[in-house]
C-alpha positions in Angstrom: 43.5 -28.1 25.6 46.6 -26.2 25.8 46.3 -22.3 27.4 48.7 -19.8 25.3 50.8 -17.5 27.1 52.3 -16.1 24.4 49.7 -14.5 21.2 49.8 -11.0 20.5 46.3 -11.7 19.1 45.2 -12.0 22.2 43.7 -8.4 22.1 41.7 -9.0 18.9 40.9 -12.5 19.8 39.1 -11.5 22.9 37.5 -8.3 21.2 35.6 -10.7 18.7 34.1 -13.1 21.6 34.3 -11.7 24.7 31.8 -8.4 26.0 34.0 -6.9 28.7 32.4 -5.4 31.9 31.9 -1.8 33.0 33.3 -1.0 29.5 32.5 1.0 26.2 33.8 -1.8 23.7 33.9 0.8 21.2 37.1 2.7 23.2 39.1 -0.9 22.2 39.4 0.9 18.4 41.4 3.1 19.9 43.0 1.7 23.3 44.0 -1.7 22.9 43.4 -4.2 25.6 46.1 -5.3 27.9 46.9 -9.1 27.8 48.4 -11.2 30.8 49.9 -14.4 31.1 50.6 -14.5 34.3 50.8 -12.7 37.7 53.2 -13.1 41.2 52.3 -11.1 44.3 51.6 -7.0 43.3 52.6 -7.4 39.9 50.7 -9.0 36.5 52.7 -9.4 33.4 51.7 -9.3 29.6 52.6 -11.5 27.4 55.5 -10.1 26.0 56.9 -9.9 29.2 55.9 -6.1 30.6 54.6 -6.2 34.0 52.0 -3.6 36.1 52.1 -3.2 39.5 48.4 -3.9 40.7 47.6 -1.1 42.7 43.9 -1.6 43.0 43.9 -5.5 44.1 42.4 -6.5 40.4 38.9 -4.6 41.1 40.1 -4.8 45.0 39.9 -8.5 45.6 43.4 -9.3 46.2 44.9 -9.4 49.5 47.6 -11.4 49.7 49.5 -11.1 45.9 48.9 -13.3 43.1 49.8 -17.0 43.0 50.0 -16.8 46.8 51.5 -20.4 47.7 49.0 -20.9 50.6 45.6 -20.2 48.7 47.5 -22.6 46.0 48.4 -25.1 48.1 44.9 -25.0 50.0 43.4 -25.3 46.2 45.5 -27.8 45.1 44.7 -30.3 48.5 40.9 -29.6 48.1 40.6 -30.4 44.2 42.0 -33.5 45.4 38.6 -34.1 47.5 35.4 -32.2 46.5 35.5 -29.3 44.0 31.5 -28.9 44.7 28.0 -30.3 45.8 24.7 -28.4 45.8 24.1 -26.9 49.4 20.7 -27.9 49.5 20.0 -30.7 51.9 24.1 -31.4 51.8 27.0 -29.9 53.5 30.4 -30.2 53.6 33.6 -29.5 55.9 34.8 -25.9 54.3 31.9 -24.6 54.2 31.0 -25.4 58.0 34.2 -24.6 58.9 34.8 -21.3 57.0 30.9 -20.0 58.4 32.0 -21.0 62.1 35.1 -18.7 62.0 32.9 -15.8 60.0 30.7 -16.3 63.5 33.6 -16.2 65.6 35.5 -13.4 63.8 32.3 -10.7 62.8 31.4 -8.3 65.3 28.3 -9.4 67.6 26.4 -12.2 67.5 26.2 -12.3 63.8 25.8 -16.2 62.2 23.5 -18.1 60.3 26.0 -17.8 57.0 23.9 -17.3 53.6 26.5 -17.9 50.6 26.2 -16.1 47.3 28.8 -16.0 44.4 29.7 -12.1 44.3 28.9 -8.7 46.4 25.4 -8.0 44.0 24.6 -11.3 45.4 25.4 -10.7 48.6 23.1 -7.0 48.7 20.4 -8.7 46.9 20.0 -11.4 49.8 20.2 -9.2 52.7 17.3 -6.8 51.3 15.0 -10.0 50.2 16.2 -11.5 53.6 14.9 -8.0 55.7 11.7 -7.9 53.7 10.9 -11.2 53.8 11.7 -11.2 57.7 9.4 -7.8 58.7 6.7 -10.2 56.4 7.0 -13.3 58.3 6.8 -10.9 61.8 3.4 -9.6 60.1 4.4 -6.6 59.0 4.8 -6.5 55.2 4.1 -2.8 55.0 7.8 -2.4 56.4 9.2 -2.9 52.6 10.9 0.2 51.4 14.9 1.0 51.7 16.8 3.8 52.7 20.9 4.0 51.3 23.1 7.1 51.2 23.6 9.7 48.5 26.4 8.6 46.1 26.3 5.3 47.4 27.1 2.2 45.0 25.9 -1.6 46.2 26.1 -3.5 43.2 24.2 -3.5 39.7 21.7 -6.5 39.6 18.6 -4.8 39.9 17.5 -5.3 44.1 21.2 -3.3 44.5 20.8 -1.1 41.9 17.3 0.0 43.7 19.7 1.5 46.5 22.1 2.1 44.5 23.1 6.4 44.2 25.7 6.4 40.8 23.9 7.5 37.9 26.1 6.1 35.5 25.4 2.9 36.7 21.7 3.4 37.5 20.6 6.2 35.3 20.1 3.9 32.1 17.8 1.2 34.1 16.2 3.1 36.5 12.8 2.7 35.1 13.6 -1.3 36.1 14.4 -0.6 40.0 12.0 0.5 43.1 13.3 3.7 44.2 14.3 4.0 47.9 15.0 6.8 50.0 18.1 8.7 49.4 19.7 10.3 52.5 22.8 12.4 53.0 26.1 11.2 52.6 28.4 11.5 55.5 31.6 12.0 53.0 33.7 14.3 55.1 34.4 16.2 52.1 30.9 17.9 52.1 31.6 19.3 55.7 31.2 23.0 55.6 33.8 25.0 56.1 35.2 24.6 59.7 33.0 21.8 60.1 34.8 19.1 61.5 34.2 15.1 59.5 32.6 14.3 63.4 30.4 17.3 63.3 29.3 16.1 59.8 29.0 12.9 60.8 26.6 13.6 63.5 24.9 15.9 61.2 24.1 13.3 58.8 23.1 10.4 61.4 20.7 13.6 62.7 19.1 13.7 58.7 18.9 10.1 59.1 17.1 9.8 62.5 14.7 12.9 61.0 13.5 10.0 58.0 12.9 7.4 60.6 10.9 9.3 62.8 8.8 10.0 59.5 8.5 6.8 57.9 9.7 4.4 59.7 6.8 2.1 59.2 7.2 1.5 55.9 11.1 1.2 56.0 12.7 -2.4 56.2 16.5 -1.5 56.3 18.6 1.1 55.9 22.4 0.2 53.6 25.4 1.4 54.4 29.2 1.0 53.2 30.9 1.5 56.5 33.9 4.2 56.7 33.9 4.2 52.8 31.8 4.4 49.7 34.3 2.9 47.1 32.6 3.0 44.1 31.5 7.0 44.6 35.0 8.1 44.9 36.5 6.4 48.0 34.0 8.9 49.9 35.3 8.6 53.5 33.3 9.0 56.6 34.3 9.2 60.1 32.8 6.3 62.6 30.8 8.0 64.5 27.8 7.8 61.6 28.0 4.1 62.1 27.2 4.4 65.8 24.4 6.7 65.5 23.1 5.2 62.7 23.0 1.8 64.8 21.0 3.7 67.9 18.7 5.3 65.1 17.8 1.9 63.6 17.2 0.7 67.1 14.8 3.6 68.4 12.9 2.7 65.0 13.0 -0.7 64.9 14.5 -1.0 61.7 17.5 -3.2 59.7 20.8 -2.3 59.3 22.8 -3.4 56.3 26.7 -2.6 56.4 28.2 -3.8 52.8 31.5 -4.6 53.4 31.8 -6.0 50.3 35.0 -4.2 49.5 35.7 -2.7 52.8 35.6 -6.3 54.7 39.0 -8.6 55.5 41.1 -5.6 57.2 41.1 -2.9 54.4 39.4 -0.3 56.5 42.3 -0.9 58.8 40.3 -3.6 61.5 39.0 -7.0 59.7 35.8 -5.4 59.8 35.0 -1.9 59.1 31.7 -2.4 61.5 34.8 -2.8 64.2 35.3 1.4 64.5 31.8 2.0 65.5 31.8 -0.1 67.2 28.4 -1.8 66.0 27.1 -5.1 64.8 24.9 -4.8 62.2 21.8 -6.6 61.3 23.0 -8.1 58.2 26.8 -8.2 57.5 27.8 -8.5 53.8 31.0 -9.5 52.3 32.6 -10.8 49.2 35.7 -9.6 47.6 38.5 -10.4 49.6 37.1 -12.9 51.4 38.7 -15.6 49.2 42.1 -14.0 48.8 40.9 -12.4 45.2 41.2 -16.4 43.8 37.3 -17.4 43.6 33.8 -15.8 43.2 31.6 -16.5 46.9 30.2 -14.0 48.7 28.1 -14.4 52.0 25.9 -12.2 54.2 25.7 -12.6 57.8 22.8 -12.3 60.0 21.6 -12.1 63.6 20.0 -15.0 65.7 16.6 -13.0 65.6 16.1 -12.8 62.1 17.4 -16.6 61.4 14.2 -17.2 63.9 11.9 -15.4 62.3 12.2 -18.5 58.7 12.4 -21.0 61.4 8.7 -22.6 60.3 6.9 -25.7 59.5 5.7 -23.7 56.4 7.8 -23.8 53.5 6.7 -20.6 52.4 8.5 -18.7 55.8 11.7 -20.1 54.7 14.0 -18.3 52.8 13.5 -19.4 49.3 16.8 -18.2 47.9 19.4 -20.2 45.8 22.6 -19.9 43.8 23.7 -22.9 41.9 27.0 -22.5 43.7 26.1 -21.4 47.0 29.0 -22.3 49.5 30.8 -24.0 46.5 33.8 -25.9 48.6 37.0 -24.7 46.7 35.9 -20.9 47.4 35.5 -21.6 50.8 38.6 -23.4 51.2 40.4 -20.2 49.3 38.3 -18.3 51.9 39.9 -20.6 54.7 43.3 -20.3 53.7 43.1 -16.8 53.4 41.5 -16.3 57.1 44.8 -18.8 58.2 47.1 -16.0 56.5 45.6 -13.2 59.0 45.9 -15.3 61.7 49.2 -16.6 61.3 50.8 -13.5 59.6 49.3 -11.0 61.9 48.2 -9.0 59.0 45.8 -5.9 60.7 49.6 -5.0 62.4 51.5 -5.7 59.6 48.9 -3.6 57.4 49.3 -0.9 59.5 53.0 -0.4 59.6 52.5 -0.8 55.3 49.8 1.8 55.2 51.9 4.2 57.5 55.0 3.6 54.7 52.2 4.6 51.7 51.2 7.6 53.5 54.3 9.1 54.5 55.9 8.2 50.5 52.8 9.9 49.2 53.3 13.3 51.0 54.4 14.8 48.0 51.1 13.5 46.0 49.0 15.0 49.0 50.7 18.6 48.4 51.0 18.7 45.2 49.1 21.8 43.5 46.4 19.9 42.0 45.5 17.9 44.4 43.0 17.7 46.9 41.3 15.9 49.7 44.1 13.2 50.0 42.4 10.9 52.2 43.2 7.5 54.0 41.6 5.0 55.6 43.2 1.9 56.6 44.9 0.2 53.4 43.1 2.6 50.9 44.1 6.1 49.9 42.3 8.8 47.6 42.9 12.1 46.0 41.3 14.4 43.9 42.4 15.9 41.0 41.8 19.5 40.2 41.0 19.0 36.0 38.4 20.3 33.6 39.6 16.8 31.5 36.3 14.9 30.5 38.6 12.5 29.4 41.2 12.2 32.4 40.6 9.0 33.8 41.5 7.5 30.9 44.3 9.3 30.6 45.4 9.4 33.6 44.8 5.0 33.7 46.9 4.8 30.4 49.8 7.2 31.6 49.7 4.8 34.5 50.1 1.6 32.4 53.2 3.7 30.5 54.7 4.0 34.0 54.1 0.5 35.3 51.4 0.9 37.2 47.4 -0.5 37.1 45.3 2.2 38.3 42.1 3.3 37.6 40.7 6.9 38.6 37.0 7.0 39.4 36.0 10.7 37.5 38.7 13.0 38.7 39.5 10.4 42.0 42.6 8.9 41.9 42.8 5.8 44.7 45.2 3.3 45.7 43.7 -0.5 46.7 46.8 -2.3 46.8 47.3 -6.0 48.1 48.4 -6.3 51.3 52.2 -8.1 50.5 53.5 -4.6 49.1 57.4 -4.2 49.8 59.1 -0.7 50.1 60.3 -0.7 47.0 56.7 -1.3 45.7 55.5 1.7 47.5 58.0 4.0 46.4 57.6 2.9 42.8 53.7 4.0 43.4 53.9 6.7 44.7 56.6 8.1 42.5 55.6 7.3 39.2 52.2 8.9 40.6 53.6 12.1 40.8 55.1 11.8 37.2 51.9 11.4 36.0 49.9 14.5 37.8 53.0 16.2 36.3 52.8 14.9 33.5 49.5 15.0 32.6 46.5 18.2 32.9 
């Protein structure tokens, strides 16, 4: 079967058989899909030969550009050996290898890799995983969750259950067990002269409060460290994380940190946990963890809990399974991309980029309608001061006119660019940017 690169039917073609995600299909009568043929590091390019820069990493999985020669060449060797074999009572070399660097590399004495295929995945095991372990330790009344307001962890139903985005959980709510719902430490929220550390510390207080109350019946408390993505690239300074951490402690009660987008050096370390510094209970990533090529997620956990399902009884074990748990080709992706930080000395490299971005943005961050421009590590935010219902889509298709892939979350306009941006790059981003708040009410 031959794949066509070139069909300007593309667009229709895929509007008759395919149900895009995260998507009113009914907006495609009005704004045509964008095909690609092809993509090389930051940039995609249609099929008639326009091209976008992608300045959110393709749904922030991308790290290292498309058609990165290492990931291929890492591909290419392992299709040559195994492409998959069920994990269950089998193993194979990438996936022992890529969970002993995870061990090495995570903050702590996290191990014992579970493998899932995407972040959902990833949330869904932890919370079955911290249940099922206060259960086996005789204590099943310790089965609620606690998450932060605005806070997104997926949409299968266990992560939609602590899960704070109504347009993602209004609609199914009736289907999810509600959790607890605790402040957000989103600096933005500060009061006035309040200081992102003062509101930090006031939110880890709010926090401790619920524990004291109930923390009998609570199994874990969720987290996305340093930022909640999905809610607006809500930032949060690191101090939350370390109280947070002595809180669960006091109460004898999980931590969760979903670093499902923020994991593999976007928060500015390789793990956001890092800037607490803390090691969580239960460590879950996905995303970048393959270089944006394959679907595999994993959560990480500590020695104490792998103990607890260490029975005779099959029943204590942890009776989870995804068809293509550890599947070998995403773990070697997953490999080749850990061999890129290491050899490449990306979290410096990163650093020097993300200081280029910031300082070519200045005129985005002072611009009149603009507010909160934010950083943290290789993402950056903004706000947009607009009474547009409409404006993300504007605002997304203005970008595509200019060039650019971006898509504002309400009125939040972020940048989640791969990691190989060039100077050039950056200045085309963050000019064309300000075209378009120019451009654009």
């Amino acid at each position: 079967m031959r794949i066509s690169t070139r069909d300007d039917m593309l667009p229709a073609r895929s509007l008759t058989s395919v149900w895009h995600p995260c998507t009113q299909m009914k907006l495609h009568e009005r704004v045509p899909l964008v095909p690609v043929a092809r993509a090389s590091g930051a940039w995609l390019y249609g099929v008639n030969g326009e091209r976008y820069l992608d300045a959110i990493s393709s749904w922030w999985v991308n790290l290292f550009g498309h058609a990165n020669a290492r990931i291929n060449a890492a591909l290419a060797e392992q299709l040559g050996q195994l492409e998959h074999v069920i994990l269950a009572g089998f193993t194979h070399e990438p996936v022992v290898q890529l969970s002993e660097r995870l061990k090495r590399l995570a903050p702590g004495h996290l191990g014992h890799c579970f493998y899932g295929s995407d972040g959902a995945s990833a949330v869904e095991i932890a919370l079955k995983m911290s249940y099922h372990y206060w259960r086996n330790c005789c204590r099943p009344e310790k089965n609620r969750f606690a998450s932060l307001a605005n806070g997104y962890h997926g949409e299968t139903l266990g992560a939609l259950s602590v899960t704070d985005v109504e347009l993602f959980k209004a609609t199914y709510a009736p289907l999810t067990r509600q959790g607890a719902v605790l402040p957000s430490p989103d600096w933005r929220l500060a009061d006035p002269g309040e200081s992102a550390f003062d509101y930090a510390v006031r939110c880890a207080q709010a926090l401790e409060r619920h524990l004291e109350r109930h923390h009998a019946e609570t199994a874990a408390v969720i987290v996305e460290p340093l930022v909640q993505c999905a809610g607006g690239m809500a930032m949060h300074h690191p101090e939350y994380l370390r109280r947070a951490r002595i809180a669960c402690d006091r109460h004898a009660v999980h931590l969760i940190a979903d670093e499902i987008a923020v994991g593999f050096g976007r928060s500015g370390t390789l793990f956001a946990c890092e800037q607490g510094p803390i090691t969580p209970d239960f460590l879950c990533l996905s995303k970048g963890i393959t270089g944006g090529y394959l679907p595999l997620s994993v959560v990480l956990s500590t020695d104490a809990v792998y103990q607890a399902f260490y029975d005779d009884a099959p029943a204590r074990g942890f009776l989870h399974s995804h068809s293509y748990s550890g599947n070998a080709l995403a773990c070697r992706a997953a490999l080749a991309t850990l061999d890129i930080f290491e050899a490449d000395g990306v979290i410096a490299a990163n650093r020097r980029t993300a200081a280029m971005l910031t300082r070519a943005a200045q005129p985005i961050a002072q611009h009149a309608r603009v507010r909160n421009f934010r950083n943290t590590g290789m993402i950056w935010a903004f706000d947009v001061d607009t009474r547009d219902d409409a404006f993300a889509r504007r605002f997304a298709e203005a970008a595509l006119a200019r060039e650019l892939l971006l898509r504002p979350l309400g009125n939040t306009v972020y940048f989640m660019p791969p990691y190989v941006l060039g100077e050039a790059e950056i200045d085309l981003l963050a000019t064309r940017t300000l075209e378009i708040l120019d451009a654009i009410e």
